[in-house]
C-alpha positions in Angstrom: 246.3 81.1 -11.2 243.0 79.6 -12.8 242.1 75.8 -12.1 242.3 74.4 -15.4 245.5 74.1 -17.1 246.0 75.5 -20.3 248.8 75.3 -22.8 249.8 76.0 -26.1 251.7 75.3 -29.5 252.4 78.8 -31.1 254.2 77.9 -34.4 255.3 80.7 -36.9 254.3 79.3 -40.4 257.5 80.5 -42.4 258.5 76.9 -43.6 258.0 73.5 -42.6 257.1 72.4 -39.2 260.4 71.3 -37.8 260.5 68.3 -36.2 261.6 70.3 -32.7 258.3 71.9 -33.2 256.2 68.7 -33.3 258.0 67.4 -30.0 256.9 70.9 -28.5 253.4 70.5 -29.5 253.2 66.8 -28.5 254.6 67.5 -24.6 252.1 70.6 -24.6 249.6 68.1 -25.7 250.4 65.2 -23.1 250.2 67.6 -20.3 246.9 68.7 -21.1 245.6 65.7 -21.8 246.7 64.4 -18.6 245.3 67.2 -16.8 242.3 67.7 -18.4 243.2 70.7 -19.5 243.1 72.8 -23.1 245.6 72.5 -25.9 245.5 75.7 -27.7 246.9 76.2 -31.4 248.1 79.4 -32.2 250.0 81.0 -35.4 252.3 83.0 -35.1 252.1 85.1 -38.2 253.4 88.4 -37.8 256.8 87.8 -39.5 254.6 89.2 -43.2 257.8 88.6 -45.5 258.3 84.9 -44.2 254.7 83.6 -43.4 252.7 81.7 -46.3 249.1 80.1 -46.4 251.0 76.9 -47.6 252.9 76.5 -44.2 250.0 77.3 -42.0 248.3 74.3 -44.1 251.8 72.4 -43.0 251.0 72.7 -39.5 247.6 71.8 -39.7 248.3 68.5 -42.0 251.2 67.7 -39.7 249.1 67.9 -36.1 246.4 66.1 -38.0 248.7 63.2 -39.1 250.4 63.2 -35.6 246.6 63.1 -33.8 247.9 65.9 -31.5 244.1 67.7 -31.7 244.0 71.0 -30.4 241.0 72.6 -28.3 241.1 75.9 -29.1 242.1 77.4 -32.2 244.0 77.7 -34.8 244.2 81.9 -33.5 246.0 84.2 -36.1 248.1 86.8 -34.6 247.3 89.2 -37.6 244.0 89.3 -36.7 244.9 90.5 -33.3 246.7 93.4 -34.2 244.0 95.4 -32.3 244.4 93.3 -29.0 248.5 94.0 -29.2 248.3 98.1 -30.3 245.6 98.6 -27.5 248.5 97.3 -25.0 251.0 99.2 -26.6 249.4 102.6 -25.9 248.9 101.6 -23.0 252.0 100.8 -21.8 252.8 104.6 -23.8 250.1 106.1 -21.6 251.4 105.0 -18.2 254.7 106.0 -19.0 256.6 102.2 -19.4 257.4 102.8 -22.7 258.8 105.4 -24.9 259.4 106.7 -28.4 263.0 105.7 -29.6 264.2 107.8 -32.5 267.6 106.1 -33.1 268.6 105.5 -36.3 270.2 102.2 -37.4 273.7 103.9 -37.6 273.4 105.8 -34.3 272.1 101.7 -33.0 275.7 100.2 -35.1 278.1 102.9 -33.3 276.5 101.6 -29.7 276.9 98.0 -30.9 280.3 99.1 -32.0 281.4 101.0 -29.0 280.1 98.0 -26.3 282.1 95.8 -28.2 285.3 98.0 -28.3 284.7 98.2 -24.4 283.9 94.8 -23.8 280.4 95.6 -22.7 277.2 93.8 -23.0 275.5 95.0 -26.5 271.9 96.3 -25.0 269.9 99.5 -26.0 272.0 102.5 -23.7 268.5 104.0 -23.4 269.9 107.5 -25.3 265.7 108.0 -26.0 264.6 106.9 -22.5 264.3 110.2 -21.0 263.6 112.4 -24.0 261.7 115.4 -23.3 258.3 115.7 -25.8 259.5 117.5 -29.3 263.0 117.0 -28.1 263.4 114.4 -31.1 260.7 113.5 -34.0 260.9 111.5 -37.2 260.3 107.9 -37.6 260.5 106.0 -34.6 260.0 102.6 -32.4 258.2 102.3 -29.5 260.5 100.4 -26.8 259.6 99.0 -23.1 260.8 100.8 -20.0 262.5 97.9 -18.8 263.2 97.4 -15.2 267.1 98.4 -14.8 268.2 97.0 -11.2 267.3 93.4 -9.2 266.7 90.0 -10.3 264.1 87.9 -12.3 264.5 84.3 -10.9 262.3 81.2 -13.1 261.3 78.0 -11.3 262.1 76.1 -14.5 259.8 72.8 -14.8 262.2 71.5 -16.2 265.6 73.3 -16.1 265.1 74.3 -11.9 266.0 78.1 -10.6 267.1 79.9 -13.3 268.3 83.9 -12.4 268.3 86.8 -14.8 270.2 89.9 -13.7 268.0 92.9 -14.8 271.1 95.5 -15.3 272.1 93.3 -18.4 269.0 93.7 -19.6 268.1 96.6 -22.5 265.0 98.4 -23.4 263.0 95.8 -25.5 261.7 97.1 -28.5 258.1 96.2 -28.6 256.3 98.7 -31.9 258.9 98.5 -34.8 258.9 102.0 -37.3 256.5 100.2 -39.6 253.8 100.0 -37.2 254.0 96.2 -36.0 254.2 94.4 -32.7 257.4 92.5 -32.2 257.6 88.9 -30.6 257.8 89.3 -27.4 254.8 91.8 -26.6 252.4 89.6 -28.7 253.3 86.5 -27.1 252.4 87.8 -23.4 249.5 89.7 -24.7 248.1 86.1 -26.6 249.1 83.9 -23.4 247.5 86.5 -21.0 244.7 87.2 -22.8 243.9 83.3 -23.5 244.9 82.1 -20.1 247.8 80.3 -20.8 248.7 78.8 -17.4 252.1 77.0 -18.2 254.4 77.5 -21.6 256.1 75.0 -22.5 258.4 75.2 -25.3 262.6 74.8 -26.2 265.9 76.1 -24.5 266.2 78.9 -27.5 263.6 80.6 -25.9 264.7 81.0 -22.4 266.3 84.0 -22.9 263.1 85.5 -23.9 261.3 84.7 -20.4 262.9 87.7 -18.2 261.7 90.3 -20.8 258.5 88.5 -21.0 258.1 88.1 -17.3 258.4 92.1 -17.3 255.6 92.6 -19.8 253.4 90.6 -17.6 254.5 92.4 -14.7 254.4 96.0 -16.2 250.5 94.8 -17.6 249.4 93.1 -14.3 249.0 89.8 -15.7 249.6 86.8 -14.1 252.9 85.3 -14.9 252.4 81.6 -16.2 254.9 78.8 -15.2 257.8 77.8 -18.0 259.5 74.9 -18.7 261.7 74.6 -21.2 263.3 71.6 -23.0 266.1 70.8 -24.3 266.7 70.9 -28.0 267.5 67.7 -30.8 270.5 67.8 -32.1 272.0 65.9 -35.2 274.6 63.0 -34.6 277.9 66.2 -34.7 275.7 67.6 -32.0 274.9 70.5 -33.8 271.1 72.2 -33.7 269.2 69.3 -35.9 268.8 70.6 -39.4 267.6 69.7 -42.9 271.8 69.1 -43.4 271.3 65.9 -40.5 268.7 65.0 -43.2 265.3 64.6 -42.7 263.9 67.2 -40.3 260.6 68.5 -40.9 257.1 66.7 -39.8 256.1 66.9 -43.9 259.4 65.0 -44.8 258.6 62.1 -42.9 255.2 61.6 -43.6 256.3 61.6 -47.5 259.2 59.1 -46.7 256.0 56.6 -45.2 256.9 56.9 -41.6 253.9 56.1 -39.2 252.4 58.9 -36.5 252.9 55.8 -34.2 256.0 55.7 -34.2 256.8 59.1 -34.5 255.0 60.3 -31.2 256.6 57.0 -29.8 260.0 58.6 -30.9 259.8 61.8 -30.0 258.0 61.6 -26.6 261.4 59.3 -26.1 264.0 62.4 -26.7 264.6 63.5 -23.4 262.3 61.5 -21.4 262.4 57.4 -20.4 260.4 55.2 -18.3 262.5 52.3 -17.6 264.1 50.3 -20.3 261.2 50.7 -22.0 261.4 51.3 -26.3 258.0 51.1 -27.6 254.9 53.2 -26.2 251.4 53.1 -27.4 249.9 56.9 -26.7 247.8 55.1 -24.2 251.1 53.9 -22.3 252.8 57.4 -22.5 250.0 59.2 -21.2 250.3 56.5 -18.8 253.9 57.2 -17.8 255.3 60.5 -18.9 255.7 63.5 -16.8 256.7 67.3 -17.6 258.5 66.9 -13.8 260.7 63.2 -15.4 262.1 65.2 -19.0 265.4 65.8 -18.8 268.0 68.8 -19.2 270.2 67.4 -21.6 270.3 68.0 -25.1 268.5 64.9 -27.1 270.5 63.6 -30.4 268.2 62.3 -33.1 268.9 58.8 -34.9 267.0 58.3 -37.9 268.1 54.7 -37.6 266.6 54.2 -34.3 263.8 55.8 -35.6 263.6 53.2 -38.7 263.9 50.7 -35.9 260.9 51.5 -34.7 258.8 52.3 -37.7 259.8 48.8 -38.5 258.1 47.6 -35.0 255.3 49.6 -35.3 254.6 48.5 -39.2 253.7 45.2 -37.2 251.8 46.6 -34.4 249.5 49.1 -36.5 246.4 46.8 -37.5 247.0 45.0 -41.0 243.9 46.8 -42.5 244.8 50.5 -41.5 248.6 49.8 -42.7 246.4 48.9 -46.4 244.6 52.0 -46.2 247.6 54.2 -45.6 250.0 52.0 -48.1 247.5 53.4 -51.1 248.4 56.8 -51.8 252.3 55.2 -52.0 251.2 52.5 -54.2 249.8 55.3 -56.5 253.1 57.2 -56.5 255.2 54.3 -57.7 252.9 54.2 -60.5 252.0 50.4 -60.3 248.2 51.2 -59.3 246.2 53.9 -61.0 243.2 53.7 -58.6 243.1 52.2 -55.1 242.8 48.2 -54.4 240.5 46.0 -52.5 241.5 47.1 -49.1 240.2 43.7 -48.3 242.7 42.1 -51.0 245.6 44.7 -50.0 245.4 43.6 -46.6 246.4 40.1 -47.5 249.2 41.7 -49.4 250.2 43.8 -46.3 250.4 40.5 -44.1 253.2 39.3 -46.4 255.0 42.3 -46.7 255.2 43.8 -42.7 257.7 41.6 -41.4 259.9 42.5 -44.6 259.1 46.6 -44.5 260.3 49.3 -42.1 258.5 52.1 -43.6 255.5 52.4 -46.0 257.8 53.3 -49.1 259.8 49.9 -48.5 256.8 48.7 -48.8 255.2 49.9 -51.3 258.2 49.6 -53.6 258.1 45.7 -52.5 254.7 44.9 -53.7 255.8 45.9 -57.7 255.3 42.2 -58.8 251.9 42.2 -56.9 250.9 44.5 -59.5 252.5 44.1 -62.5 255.3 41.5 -64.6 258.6 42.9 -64.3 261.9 41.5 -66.2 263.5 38.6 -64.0 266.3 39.3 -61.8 269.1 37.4 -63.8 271.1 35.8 -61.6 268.0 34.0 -59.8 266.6 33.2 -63.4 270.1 31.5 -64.9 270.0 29.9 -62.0 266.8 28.6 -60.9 264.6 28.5 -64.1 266.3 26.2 -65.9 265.4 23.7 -69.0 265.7 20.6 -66.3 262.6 22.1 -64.2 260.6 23.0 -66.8 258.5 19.8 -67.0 258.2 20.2 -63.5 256.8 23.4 -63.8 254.3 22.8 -66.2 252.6 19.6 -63.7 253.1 22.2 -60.9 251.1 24.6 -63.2 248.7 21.6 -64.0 248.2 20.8 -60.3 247.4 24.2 -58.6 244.9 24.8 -61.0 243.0 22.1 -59.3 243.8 23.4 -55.7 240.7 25.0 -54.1 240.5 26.9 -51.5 243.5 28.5 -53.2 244.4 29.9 -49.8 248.5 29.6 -48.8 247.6 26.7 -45.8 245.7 24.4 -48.4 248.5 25.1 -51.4 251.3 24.4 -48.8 250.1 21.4 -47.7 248.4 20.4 -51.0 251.8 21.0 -52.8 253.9 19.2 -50.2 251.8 16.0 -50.2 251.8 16.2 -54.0 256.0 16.4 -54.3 255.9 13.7 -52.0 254.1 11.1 -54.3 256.4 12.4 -56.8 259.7 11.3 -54.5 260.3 15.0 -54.2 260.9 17.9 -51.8 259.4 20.9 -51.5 262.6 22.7 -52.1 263.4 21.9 -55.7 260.3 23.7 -56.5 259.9 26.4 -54.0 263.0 28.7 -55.8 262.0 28.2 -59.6 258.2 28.9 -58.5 259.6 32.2 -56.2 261.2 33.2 -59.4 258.7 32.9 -61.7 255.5 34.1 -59.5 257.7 37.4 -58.0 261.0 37.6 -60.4 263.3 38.2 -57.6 265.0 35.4 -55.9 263.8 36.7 -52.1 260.5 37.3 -51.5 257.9 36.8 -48.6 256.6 33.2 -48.0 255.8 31.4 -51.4 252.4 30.1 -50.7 251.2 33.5 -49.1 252.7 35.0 -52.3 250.4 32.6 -54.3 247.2 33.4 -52.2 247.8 37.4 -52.9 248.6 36.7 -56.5 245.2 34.4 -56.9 244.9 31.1 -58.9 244.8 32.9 -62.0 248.0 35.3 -62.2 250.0 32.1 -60.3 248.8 30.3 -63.4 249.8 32.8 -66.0 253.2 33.8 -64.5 254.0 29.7 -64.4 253.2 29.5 -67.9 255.5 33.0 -68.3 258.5 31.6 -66.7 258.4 28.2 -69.0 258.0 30.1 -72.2 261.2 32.2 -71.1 263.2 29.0 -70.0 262.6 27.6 -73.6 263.4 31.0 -75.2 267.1 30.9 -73.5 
């Protein structure tokens, strides 16, 4: 086995990159990074009816996003198909495989028969032995599987597991249109490019034996496997778009951070402690392949929203502004980006109050524009008895400089106070007028964000519509 550890992430781009897959790519990705090893990237296109340029992009976006960079890579198994016939021939040449001329009816009786007999539905190997000319037409290639003994995985994660080779059939590996199947290509990629351990879900451990035979039959190195368990929705079903969200690209739309999603996943199946929230520096701290565990993990987007919430505070105030733009521009309330100096004020009132980057963007509206008043606030707080009140207020915060919220809240208090008054007869008209809701973050930080000049002009708004009523 080489020195240096090398893994991969071999997605097949025929729609979105499910959020299964991500978790796959991020353990591959921790346990080379811990190991100074290589991440490879490989796609898996050989699937031609289901494979598009736009998912391939939606892999590439989505490792981007997540920061999961790769080493090697991105390979494209269609431009291999050299590397994968030349292996084929040879496995034609030395006799482990053969042509099978079965037709798809001949292949349904067999099915039809095992199950009639209560026997296991493999390949009865009718073509194994076929003398040259015997049959002709079109045909498959299969593998000359290995019909007696036992295959026996040392699981990272899932311990001894034991195949029994006499359940096992003749693996197609050269379909009658010419092209490679699954199996074959994967052990010719993971030989060829020194894959050392594969790591990927439970779905695919009953692919290993067959696989472990192509490496055998080639004289490849077998790598080790572990496999991990798979997410399930809350009816502990196979997690699916019906669960709701479940693809990488559907969370980064819905303004979920790659904090908090690595922070998430790396948590479904593994734990250190009581421990919720890791920084990438604290799980490539803590987690090991050897400490995930076999049981299925259930996903909770509500846990998850949890800790988006956390991580909206944790994520530095200025990078939440520059991600916050591009959903500020899809509400429509900004047509080309903001002061990220400026925005970042506006983020400092808002992260407390946000769990995800839609929330907040669609709480910042009255940042950006005047909206009608919520009416049960405005009958009840802008009234004809605090209009005069208003207006001084209006005629005493023009004169406040620095307009920052520390000078106006103390500037404003002191003022009420020579006026025999408290803060809070003003604080809910002025929250009504200045955001037209009746919650809202701190009134004073709203003011700073808002600047001396909009404060001023939605004052002089909210009188004109008291003495309207």
């Amino acid at each position: 086995m080489p020195n240096e550890i090398r893994v991969r992430f071999a997605p097949s781009p025929t729609g979105y990159l499910h959020i299964g897959g991500v978790r796959t790519a991020l353990y591959n990705w921790l346990f080379a990074r811990q190991n100074a090893g290589k991440f490879i990237l490989r796609i898996e296109d050989t699937d031609l009816n289901r494979s598009t340029a736009e998912a391939i992009r939606w892999i590439l976006d989505g490792l981007d996003w997540m920061g999961l960079d790769w080493d090697e890579g991105p390979f494209v198994q269609t431009e291999r198909l050299d590397l994968y016939n030349e292996h084929i021939d040879r496995l034609l040449a030395s006799g482990k495989a053969y042509r099978c001329f079965c037709t798809p009816a001949e292949l349904d009786a067999m099915r039809k028969k095992a199950l009639a007999q209560n026997l296991p539905l493999k390949y009865d190997g009718r073509c194994r032995n076929l003398k040259e000319g015997e049959r002709s037409g079109e045909h498959t290639l299969r593998f000359k599987a290995p019909q007696d003994g036992q295959i026996v995985i040392d699981d990272l994660i899932r311990g001894s597991v034991t195949f029994d080779q006499t359940q096992m059939d003749d693996l197609i590996i050269r379909r009658s249109d010419g092209s490679p199947t699954y199996n074959l290509t994967v052990v010719v990629d993971d030989a060829l490019m020194g894959v050392t351990h594969v790591i990927r879900g439970e779905d695919h451990l009953s692919n290993t034996p067959r696989q472990v035979q192509l490496y055998e039959a080639f004289g490849y190195l077998v790598p080790k496997f572990g496999h991990m368990s798979l997410i399930l929705g809350p009816d502990r079903e196979k997690l699916s778009k019906r669960h709701g969200a479940a693809s990488i690209s559907e969370f980064m739309e819905m303004g979920y951070l790659p904090e908090a999603l690595v922070n998430y996943l790396v948590r479904l199946g593994w734990s250190h402690g009581d421990q919720e929230i890791f920084s990438l520096e604290e799980v490539l701290e803590h987690w090991r392949l050897e400490d995930v565990g076999k049981s299925p993990a259930v996903f909770d987007h509500q846990k998850l929203e949890w800790l988006n919430g956390q991580w909206m505070k944790r994520v530095p105030s200025g990078e939440i502004a520059r991600r916050l733009i591009p959903f500020l521009e899809k509400t429509g309330v900004v047509d080309q980006a903001p002061d990220l100096e400026w925005l970042e004020k506006l983020v400092l009132t808002l992260r407390e109050r946000s769990l995800t980057l839609v929330e907040m963007a669609g709480k910042a509206d009255f940042y950006f524009k005047e909206l009608p008043y919520e009416a049960e606030p405005a009958q009840k707080f802008l009234t004809t008895d605090i209009e005069p009140l208003m207006e001084k207020a209006g005629e005493f915060l023009e004169t406040v400089d620095p307009f920052d919220h520390e000078t106006l809240y103390s500037k404003t208090k002191d003022w009420l106070e020579t006026r025999g008054l408290k803060l809070k007869v003003l604080a809910q008209p002025l929250r009504v007028a200045l955001t037209f809701r009746k919650d809202s973050p701190g009134l004073f930080e709203v003011m700073e964000v808002l600047g001396k000049e909009k404060t001023l002009k939605r004052i002089a708004r909210a009188r004109e519509w008291i003495r309207n009523q």
